[in-house]
C-alpha positions as CSV (number, residue, x, y, z in Angstrom):
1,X,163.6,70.2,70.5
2,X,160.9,67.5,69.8
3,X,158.6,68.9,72.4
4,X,158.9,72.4,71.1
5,X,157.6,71.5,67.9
6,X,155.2,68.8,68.8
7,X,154.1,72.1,71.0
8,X,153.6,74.4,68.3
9,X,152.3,71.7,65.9
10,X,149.5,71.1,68.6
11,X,149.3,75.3,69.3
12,X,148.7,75.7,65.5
13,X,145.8,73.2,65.6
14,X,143.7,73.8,68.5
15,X,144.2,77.4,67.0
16,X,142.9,76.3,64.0
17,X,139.9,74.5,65.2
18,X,138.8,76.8,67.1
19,X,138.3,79.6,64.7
20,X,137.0,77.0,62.9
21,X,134.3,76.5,65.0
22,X,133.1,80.4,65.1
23,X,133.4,80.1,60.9
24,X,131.1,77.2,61.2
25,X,128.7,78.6,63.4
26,X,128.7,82.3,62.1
27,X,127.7,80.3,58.4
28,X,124.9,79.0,60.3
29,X,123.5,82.2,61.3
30,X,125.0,82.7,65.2
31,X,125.2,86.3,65.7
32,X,127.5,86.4,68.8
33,X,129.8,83.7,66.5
34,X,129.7,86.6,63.3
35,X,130.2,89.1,66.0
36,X,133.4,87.4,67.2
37,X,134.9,86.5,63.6
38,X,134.3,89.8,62.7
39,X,136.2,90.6,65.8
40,X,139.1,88.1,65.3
41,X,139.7,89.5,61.6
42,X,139.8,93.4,62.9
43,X,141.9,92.3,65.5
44,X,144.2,89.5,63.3
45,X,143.0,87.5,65.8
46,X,143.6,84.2,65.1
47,X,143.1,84.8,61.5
48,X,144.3,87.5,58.7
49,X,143.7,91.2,59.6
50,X,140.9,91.4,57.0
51,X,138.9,94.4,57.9
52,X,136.5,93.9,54.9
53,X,135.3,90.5,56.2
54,X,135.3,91.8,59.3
55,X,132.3,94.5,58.1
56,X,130.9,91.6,56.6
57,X,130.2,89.6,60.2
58,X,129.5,92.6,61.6
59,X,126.7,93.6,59.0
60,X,125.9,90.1,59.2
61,X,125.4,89.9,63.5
62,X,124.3,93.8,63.3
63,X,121.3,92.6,61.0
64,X,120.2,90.7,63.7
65,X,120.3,93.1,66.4
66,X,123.9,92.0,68.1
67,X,124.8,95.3,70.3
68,X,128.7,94.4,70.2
69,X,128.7,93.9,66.1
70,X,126.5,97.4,66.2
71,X,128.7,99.5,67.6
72,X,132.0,98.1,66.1
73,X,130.4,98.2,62.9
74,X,129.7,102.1,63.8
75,X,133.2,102.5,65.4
76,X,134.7,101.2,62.0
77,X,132.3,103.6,60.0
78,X,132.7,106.6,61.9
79,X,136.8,106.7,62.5
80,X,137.5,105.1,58.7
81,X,139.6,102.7,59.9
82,X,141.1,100.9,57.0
83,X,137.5,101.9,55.4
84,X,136.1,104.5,53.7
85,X,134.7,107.1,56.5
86,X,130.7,107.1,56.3
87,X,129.5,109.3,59.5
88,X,126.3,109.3,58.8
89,X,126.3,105.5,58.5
90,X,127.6,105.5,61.8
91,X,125.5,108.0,63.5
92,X,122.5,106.0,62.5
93,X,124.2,102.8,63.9
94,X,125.2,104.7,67.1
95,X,122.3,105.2,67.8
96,X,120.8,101.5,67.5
97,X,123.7,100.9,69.5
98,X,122.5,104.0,72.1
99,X,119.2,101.6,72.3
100,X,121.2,98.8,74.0
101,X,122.2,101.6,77.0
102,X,125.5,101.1,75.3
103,X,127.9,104.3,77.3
104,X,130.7,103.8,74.5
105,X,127.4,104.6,71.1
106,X,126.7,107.9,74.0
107,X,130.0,109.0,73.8
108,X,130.4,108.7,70.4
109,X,127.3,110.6,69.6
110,X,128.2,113.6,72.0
111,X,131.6,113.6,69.6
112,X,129.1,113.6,66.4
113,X,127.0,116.4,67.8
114,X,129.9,118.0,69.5
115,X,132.1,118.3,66.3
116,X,129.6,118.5,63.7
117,X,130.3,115.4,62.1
118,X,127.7,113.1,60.2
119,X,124.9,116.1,61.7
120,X,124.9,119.1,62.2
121,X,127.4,120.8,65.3
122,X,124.9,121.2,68.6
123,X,127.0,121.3,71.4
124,X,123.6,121.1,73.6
125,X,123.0,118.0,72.1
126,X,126.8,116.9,72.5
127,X,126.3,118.0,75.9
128,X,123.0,115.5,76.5
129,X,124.9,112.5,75.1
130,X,128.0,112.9,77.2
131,X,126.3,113.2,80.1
132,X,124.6,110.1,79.0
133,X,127.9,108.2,78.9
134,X,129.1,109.5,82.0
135,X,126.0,108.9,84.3
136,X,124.6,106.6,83.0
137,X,127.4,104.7,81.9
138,X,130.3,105.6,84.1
139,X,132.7,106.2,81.2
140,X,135.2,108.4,82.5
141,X,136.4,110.2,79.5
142,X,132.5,111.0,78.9
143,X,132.9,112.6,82.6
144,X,135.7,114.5,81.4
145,X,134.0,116.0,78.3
146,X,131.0,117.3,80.9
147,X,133.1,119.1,83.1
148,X,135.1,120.5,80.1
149,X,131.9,121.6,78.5
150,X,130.8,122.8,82.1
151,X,133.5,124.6,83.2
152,X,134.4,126.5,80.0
153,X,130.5,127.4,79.2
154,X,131.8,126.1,75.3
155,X,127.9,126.4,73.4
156,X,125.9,125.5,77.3
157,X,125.5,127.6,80.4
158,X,128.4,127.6,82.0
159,X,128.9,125.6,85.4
160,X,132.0,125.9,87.2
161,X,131.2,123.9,90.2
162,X,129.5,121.4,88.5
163,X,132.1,121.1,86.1
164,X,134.7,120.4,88.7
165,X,132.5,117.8,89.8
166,X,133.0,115.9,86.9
167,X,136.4,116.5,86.0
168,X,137.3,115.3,90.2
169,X,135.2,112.2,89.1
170,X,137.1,111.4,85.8
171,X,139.9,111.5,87.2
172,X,139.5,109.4,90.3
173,X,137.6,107.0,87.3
174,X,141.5,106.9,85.7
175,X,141.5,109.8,83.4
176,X,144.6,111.3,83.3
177,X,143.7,114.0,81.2
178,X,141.4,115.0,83.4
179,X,144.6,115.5,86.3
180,X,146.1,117.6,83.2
181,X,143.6,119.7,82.4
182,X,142.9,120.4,86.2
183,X,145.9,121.4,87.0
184,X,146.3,123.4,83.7
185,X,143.2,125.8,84.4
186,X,144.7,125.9,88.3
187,X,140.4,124.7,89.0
188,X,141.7,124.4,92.5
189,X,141.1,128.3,93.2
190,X,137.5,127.8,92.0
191,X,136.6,124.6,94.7
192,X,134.6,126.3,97.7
Protein backbone atom coordinates (compact mmCIF):
# COMPACT_ATOMS: atom_id res chain seq x y z
CA UNK A 1 0.00 0.00 0.00
CA UNK A 2 2.96 2.36 0.75
CA UNK A 3 4.42 1.99 -2.59
CA UNK A 4 1.16 2.70 -4.35
CA UNK A 5 0.85 6.00 -2.86
CA UNK A 6 4.49 6.98 -2.67
CA UNK A 7 3.73 6.07 -6.54
CA UNK A 8 1.13 8.34 -7.18
CA UNK A 9 2.57 11.03 -4.80
CA UNK A 10 5.67 10.99 -7.14
CA UNK A 11 3.21 10.57 -10.57
CA UNK A 12 1.40 13.79 -9.32
CA UNK A 13 4.70 15.64 -9.08
CA UNK A 14 6.76 14.94 -11.98
CA UNK A 15 3.15 15.70 -13.57
CA UNK A 16 3.17 18.74 -12.08
CA UNK A 17 6.58 19.96 -12.91
CA UNK A 18 6.41 19.30 -16.02
CA UNK A 19 3.62 21.35 -17.11
CA UNK A 20 5.24 23.60 -15.09
CA UNK A 21 7.97 23.89 -17.10
CA UNK A 22 5.84 24.64 -20.57
CA UNK A 23 3.93 27.50 -18.27
CA UNK A 24 7.27 28.89 -17.56
CA UNK A 25 8.60 28.84 -20.83
CA UNK A 26 5.32 29.83 -22.81
CA UNK A 27 5.50 33.25 -20.16
CA UNK A 28 8.73 33.70 -21.61
CA UNK A 29 7.79 33.94 -25.07
CA UNK A 30 8.47 30.08 -26.52
CA UNK A 31 6.00 29.50 -29.17
CA UNK A 32 6.34 25.68 -29.49
CA UNK A 33 5.91 25.75 -25.33
CA UNK A 34 2.43 28.21 -25.91
CA UNK A 35 1.67 25.94 -28.66
CA UNK A 36 1.78 22.87 -26.43
CA UNK A 37 -0.07 24.45 -23.21
CA UNK A 38 -2.54 25.54 -25.48
CA UNK A 39 -2.60 21.91 -26.52
CA UNK A 40 -2.59 20.35 -22.95
CA UNK A 41 -5.65 22.67 -21.91
CA UNK A 42 -7.83 21.65 -25.19
CA UNK A 43 -6.87 18.23 -24.57
CA UNK A 44 -7.15 18.32 -20.34
CA UNK A 45 -3.91 17.31 -20.82
CA UNK A 46 -2.25 17.41 -17.82
CA UNK A 47 -4.14 20.45 -16.80
CA UNK A 48 -7.97 21.70 -16.69
CA UNK A 49 -9.85 21.38 -20.09
CA UNK A 50 -9.86 25.23 -20.41
CA UNK A 51 -10.46 25.89 -23.99
CA UNK A 52 -10.33 29.72 -23.49
CA UNK A 53 -6.71 29.62 -22.32
CA UNK A 54 -6.18 27.30 -24.74
CA UNK A 55 -7.06 30.22 -27.70
CA UNK A 56 -5.03 32.29 -25.64
CA UNK A 57 -1.53 30.16 -26.31
CA UNK A 58 -2.62 29.52 -29.44
CA UNK A 59 -3.12 33.33 -30.37
CA UNK A 60 -0.10 33.77 -28.38
CA UNK A 61 2.32 30.93 -30.58
CA UNK A 62 0.07 31.87 -33.82
CA UNK A 63 1.36 35.60 -33.47
CA UNK A 64 4.58 34.38 -33.90
CA UNK A 65 4.09 32.24 -36.88
CA UNK A 66 3.82 28.57 -35.04
CA UNK A 67 2.14 26.40 -37.95
CA UNK A 68 0.71 23.81 -35.25
CA UNK A 69 -0.95 26.80 -32.89
CA UNK A 70 -2.19 28.26 -36.55
CA UNK A 71 -4.13 25.62 -37.54
CA UNK A 72 -5.57 24.58 -34.13
CA UNK A 73 -6.36 27.94 -33.50
CA UNK A 74 -8.39 27.77 -37.05
CA UNK A 75 -9.67 24.25 -36.30
CA UNK A 76 -11.15 25.66 -33.03
CA UNK A 77 -12.61 28.77 -34.91
CA UNK A 78 -13.99 27.05 -37.76
CA UNK A 79 -15.89 23.81 -35.98
CA UNK A 80 -16.91 26.18 -32.67
CA UNK A 81 -15.75 23.84 -30.44
CA UNK A 82 -16.69 25.07 -27.06
CA UNK A 83 -16.31 28.59 -28.86
CA UNK A 84 -18.22 30.79 -30.61
CA UNK A 85 -18.02 29.67 -34.49
CA UNK A 86 -15.99 32.56 -36.55
CA UNK A 87 -15.42 31.06 -40.20
CA UNK A 88 -14.11 33.73 -41.52
CA UNK A 89 -11.60 33.94 -38.72
CA UNK A 90 -10.63 30.60 -39.62
CA UNK A 91 -10.51 30.74 -43.30
CA UNK A 92 -8.05 33.59 -43.02
CA UNK A 93 -5.95 31.37 -40.46
CA UNK A 94 -6.28 28.32 -42.81
CA UNK A 95 -4.82 29.78 -45.04
CA UNK A 96 -1.59 31.12 -43.10
CA UNK A 97 -1.67 27.71 -42.11
CA UNK A 98 -1.98 26.55 -46.09
CA UNK A 99 1.52 28.70 -46.28
CA UNK A 100 3.31 26.02 -44.03
CA UNK A 101 2.25 23.18 -46.90
CA UNK A 102 0.06 22.23 -44.07
CA UNK A 103 -2.43 19.03 -46.02
CA UNK A 104 -4.91 19.25 -42.89
CA UNK A 105 -5.36 23.94 -43.52
CA UNK A 106 -6.00 22.33 -47.63
CA UNK A 107 -8.52 20.15 -46.57
CA UNK A 108 -10.19 22.35 -44.56
CA UNK A 109 -10.30 25.10 -47.13
CA UNK A 110 -11.75 22.74 -49.88
CA UNK A 111 -14.65 22.12 -46.97
CA UNK A 112 -14.92 26.16 -46.76
CA UNK A 113 -15.19 26.51 -50.51
CA UNK A 114 -17.00 23.30 -50.93
CA UNK A 115 -19.86 24.20 -48.42
CA UNK A 116 -19.91 27.80 -48.64
CA UNK A 117 -18.90 28.50 -45.29
CA UNK A 118 -16.85 31.70 -44.15
CA UNK A 119 -16.75 32.44 -48.47
CA UNK A 120 -18.70 32.10 -50.85
CA UNK A 121 -19.67 28.11 -52.23
CA UNK A 122 -17.03 27.38 -55.36
CA UNK A 123 -16.85 23.84 -55.66
CA UNK A 124 -13.92 24.59 -58.38
CA UNK A 125 -12.14 26.12 -55.72
CA UNK A 126 -13.12 23.31 -53.20
CA UNK A 127 -12.05 21.08 -55.90
CA UNK A 128 -8.25 22.95 -56.12
CA UNK A 129 -7.75 22.68 -52.32
CA UNK A 130 -8.61 18.99 -52.03
CA UNK A 131 -6.62 18.05 -54.47
CA UNK A 132 -4.02 20.06 -52.61
CA UNK A 133 -4.50 17.85 -49.50
CA UNK A 134 -4.51 14.76 -51.34
CA UNK A 135 -1.31 15.15 -53.59
CA UNK A 136 0.38 17.07 -52.12
CA UNK A 137 -0.27 15.98 -48.78
CA UNK A 138 -1.33 12.42 -49.01
CA UNK A 139 -4.40 12.88 -46.76
CA UNK A 140 -6.58 10.27 -47.57
CA UNK A 141 -9.95 11.62 -46.76
CA UNK A 142 -8.82 14.75 -49.16
CA UNK A 143 -8.37 11.71 -51.84
CA UNK A 144 -11.72 10.66 -51.12
CA UNK A 145 -13.39 14.17 -51.57
CA UNK A 146 -11.53 14.19 -55.30
CA UNK A 147 -12.81 11.20 -56.57
CA UNK A 148 -16.28 11.99 -55.02
CA UNK A 149 -16.23 15.34 -56.73
CA UNK A 150 -14.72 13.44 -59.89
CA UNK A 151 -16.86 10.77 -60.28
CA UNK A 152 -20.25 12.51 -59.63
CA UNK A 153 -19.26 15.72 -61.90
CA UNK A 154 -20.85 17.74 -58.46
CA UNK A 155 -20.03 21.80 -59.76
CA UNK A 156 -16.43 20.31 -62.05
CA UNK A 157 -16.25 18.27 -65.23
CA UNK A 158 -16.98 15.12 -64.47
CA UNK A 159 -14.15 12.30 -64.45
CA UNK A 160 -15.12 8.87 -63.87
CA UNK A 161 -11.81 7.28 -64.30
CA UNK A 162 -9.98 9.67 -62.55
CA UNK A 163 -12.27 9.61 -59.90
CA UNK A 164 -11.91 5.99 -59.28
CA UNK A 165 -8.35 6.62 -59.10
CA UNK A 166 -8.67 8.49 -56.09
CA UNK A 167 -11.25 6.79 -54.38
CA UNK A 168 -8.88 3.14 -55.06
CA UNK A 169 -6.10 5.40 -53.41
CA UNK A 170 -8.08 6.53 -50.30
CA UNK A 171 -9.03 3.59 -49.57
CA UNK A 172 -5.77 1.62 -49.72
CA UNK A 173 -4.50 5.11 -47.64
CA UNK A 174 -7.26 3.62 -44.78
CA UNK A 175 -10.44 5.36 -45.71
CA UNK A 176 -13.10 3.29 -45.12
CA UNK A 177 -15.55 5.38 -46.47
CA UNK A 178 -14.04 5.30 -49.46
CA UNK A 179 -14.66 1.04 -49.47
CA UNK A 180 -18.44 2.25 -48.75
CA UNK A 181 -18.98 4.59 -51.16
CA UNK A 182 -17.29 2.20 -53.80
CA UNK A 183 -19.16 -0.40 -53.32
CA UNK A 184 -22.37 1.75 -52.90
CA UNK A 185 -22.11 3.28 -56.56
CA UNK A 186 -21.05 -0.55 -57.78
CA UNK A 187 -17.71 1.84 -59.51
CA UNK A 188 -16.42 -1.63 -60.27
CA UNK A 189 -18.61 -1.69 -63.66
CA UNK A 190 -16.95 1.59 -64.68
CA UNK A 191 -12.95 0.19 -64.15
CA UNK A 192 -11.67 -0.65 -67.82
Amino acid sequence: MNRFVYFVIMLFVSTLGFSQTYIRDAELGDKDAQYRLGRMFERADRMPKDIAKALFWYAKAAEQDQPLAIQALAELYYYGVETERKPRLAYSLFIRSANFKNAEAYFCLGEMYYNGIGVDQDKSSALTWYKKSADEGGLAKGQFKVGKILFEGDGVKQDKAMGINYIKLAFKNGFPTANEYWTEQQMWKFEK
